[in-house]
C-alpha positions as CSV (number, residue, x, y, z in Angstrom):
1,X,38.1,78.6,82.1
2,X,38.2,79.3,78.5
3,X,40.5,78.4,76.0
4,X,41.8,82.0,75.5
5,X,42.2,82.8,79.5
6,X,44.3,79.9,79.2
7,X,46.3,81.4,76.4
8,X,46.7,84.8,78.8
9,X,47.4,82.7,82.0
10,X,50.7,80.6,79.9
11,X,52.2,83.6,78.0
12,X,52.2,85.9,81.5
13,X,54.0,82.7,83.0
14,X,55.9,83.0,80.4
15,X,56.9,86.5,80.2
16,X,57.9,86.2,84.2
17,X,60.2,83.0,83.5
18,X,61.6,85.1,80.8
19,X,61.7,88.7,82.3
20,X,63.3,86.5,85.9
21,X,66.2,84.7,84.2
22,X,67.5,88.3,82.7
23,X,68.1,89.2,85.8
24,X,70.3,86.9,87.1
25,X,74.2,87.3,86.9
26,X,76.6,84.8,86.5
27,X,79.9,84.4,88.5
28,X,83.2,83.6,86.1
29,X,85.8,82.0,88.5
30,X,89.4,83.1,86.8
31,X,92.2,81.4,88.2
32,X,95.7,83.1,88.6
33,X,96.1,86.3,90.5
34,X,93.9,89.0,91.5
35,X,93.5,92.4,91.7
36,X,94.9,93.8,94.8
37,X,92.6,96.2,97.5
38,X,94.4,99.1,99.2
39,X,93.2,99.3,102.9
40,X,92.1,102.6,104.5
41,X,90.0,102.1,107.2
42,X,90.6,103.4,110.5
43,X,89.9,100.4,112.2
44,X,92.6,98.6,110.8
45,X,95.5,101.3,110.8
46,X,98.1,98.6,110.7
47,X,97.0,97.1,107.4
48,X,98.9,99.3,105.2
49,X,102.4,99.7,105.2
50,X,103.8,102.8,107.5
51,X,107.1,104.2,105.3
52,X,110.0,105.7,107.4
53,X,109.1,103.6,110.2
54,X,110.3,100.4,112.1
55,X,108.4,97.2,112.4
56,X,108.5,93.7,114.8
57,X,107.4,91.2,112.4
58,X,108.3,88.4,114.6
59,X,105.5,87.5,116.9
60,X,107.6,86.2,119.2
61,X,109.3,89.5,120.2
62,X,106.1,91.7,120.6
63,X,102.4,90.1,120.9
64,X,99.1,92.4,121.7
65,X,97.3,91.8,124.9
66,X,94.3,93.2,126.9
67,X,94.9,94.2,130.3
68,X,91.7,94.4,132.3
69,X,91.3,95.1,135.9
70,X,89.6,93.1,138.4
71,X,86.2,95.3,137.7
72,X,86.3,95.0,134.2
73,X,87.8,98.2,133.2
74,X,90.6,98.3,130.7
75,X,93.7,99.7,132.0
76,X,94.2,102.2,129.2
77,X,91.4,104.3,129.1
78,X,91.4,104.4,124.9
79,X,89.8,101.2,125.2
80,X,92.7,99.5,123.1
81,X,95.1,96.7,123.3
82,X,98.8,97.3,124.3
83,X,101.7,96.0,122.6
84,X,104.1,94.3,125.3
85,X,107.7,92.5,124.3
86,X,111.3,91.5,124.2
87,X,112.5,94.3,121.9
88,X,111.4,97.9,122.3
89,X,111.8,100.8,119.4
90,X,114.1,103.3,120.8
91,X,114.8,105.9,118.1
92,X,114.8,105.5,114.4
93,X,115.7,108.0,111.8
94,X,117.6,108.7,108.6
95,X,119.9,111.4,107.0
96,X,122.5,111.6,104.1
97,X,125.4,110.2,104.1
98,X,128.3,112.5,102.2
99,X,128.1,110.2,99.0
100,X,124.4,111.0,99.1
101,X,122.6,107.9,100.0
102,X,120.2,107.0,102.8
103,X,121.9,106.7,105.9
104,X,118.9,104.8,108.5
105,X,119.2,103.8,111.6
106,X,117.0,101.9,114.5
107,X,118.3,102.4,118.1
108,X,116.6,98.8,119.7
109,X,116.0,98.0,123.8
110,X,115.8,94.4,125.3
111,X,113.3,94.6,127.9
112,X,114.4,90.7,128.8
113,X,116.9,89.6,132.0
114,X,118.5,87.6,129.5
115,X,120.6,88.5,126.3
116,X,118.8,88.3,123.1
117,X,119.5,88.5,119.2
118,X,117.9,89.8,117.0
119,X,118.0,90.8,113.1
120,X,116.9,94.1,110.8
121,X,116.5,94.3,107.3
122,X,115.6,97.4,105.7
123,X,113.6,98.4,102.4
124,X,114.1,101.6,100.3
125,X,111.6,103.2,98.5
126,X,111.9,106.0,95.9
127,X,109.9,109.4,96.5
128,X,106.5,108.0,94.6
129,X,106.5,105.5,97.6
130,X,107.8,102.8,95.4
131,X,110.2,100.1,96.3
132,X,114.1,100.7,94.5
133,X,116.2,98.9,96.9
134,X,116.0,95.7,99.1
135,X,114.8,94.4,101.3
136,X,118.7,94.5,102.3
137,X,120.6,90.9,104.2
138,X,119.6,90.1,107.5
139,X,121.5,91.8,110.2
140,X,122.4,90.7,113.6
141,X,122.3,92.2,116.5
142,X,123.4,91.2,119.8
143,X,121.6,92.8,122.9
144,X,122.3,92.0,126.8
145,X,120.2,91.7,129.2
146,X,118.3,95.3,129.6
147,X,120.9,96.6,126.7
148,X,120.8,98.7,123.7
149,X,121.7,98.3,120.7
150,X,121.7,99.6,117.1
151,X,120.4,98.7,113.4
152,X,121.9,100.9,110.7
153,X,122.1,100.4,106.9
154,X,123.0,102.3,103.7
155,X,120.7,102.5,100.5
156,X,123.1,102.2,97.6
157,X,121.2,104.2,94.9
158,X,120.2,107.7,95.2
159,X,117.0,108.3,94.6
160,X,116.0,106.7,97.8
161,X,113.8,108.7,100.0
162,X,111.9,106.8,102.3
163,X,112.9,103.7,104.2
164,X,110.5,100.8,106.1
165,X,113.0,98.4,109.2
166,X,111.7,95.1,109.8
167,X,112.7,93.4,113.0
168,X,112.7,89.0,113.7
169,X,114.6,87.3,116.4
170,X,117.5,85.9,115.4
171,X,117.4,83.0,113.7
């Protein structure tokens, strides 16, 4: 091999060592917080938060289960798991109250033999979905065996438009 193939051979090395650490990237690790990702995805339609409606945060009161049958077939033919509990949503709903503020209510079911307790907070939001008010105190409420009972709260500001019930047992 001559002396200037040589040359050729080194300097195309070269050039590819050069040309293949451009292309790499380099990953900066920042601590403190990040960026948060809005989730839309079908798949996961209880990522997001649902306003003007009630949630059981406690898993405790409400778990998701599969039923299958003895063949293998689900029991609900949208091929989905079913939400079985204590505490069942009844009704919920708001209005005005005369002074104009939020009036919201929850209307709750214990599906248990024995009496239960549980607590609702609730969290106002302003009519750009953004929170104003709360989340409000705890409050308790006592339900027999198979009863009913009731969750309602005020918002204190006017603005308030939309509202978001979260349901625990009682603690």
């Amino acid at each position: 091999m001559k002396y200037t193939d040589l040359k050729k051979v080194i300097l195309v090395l070269l050039v590819i060592l050069i040309t293949s650490g451009c292309q790499s990237t380099v990953t900066i690790r920042r601590e403190g917080a990040t960026p948060g990702l809005q989730v839309r995805d079908a798949r996961m339609p209880d990522a997001r938060l649902h306003l003007n409606a009630v949630a059981i945060i406690d898993p405790n009161l409400q778990r998701r289960v599969r039923t299958e049958f003895a063949s293998g077939f689900m029991a609900s033919s949208s091929n989905q798991a079913d939400y079985i509990g204590k505490v069942t949503v009844e009704n919920h709903g708001s209005g005005r109250s005369p002074t104009g503020t939020l009036d919201v209510f929850a209307v709750l079911r214990n599906r248990t033999v024995h009496p239960l307790q549980v607590e609702c907070r609730v969290s106002f939001f302003n009519e750009q979905e953004i929170p104003v008010e709360g989340p409000t105190a705890w409050q308790r409420i006592f339900l027999n065996e198979n009863g009913i009972g009731s969750c309602k709260q005020f918002s204190t500001q006017l603005n308030t438009s939309y509202y978001y019930i979260e349901i625990r047992e009682g603690r």
